[in-house]
N, C-alpha and C positions, 0 to 999 in steps of 0.2 A: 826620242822624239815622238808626238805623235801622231796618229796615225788619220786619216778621214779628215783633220781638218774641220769645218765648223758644224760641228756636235750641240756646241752649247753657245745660245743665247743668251743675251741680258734682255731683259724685260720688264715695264713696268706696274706694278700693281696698282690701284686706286679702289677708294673703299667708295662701295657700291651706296651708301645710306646718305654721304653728305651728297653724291650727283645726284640722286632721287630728290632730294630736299632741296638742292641746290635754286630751286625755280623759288623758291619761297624766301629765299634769303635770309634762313633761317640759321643756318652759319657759314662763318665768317669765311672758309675756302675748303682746298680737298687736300684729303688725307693721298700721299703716295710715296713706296717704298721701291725704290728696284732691285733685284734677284735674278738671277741666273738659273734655266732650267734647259737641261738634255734635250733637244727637241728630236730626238730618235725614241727616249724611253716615255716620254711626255706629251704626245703629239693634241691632246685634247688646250683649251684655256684651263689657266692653273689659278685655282681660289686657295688664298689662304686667311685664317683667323689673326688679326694683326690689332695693335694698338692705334685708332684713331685720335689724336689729340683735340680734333675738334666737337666730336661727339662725345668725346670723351669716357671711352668703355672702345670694349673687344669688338670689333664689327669682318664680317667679312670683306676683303680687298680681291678684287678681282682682275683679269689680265686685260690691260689696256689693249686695241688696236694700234697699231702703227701707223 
């Protein structure tokens, strides 16, 4: 079994490029993936390089607040 209990989170990511844009209406909604991360080894916001469908290219996704 183990041990400590909740170590690890789920989390959601959303790409930082369509919310910036998002005022402009310039696509159609946001990109978001959820992931799980150690919040003992990871205590900072966790950015990662992810597939946007609406941009359509590599953008950075970054940690939602809750």
């Amino acid at each position: 079994m183990a041990k400590g209990g909740d170590a690890r989170v789920t989390i959601t990511l959303e790409c930082i490029s369509c919310t910036r844009d998002s005022v402009e209406k310039k696509y159609p909604g946001v990109s978001r993936y959820t992931t799980q991360k150690n919040r003992r080894n990871t205590p900072i916001r966790l950015e990662l390089k992810k597939f946007c469908p609406y941009c359509y290219k590599h953008t950075i996704h970054g940690e939602m607040k809750k």
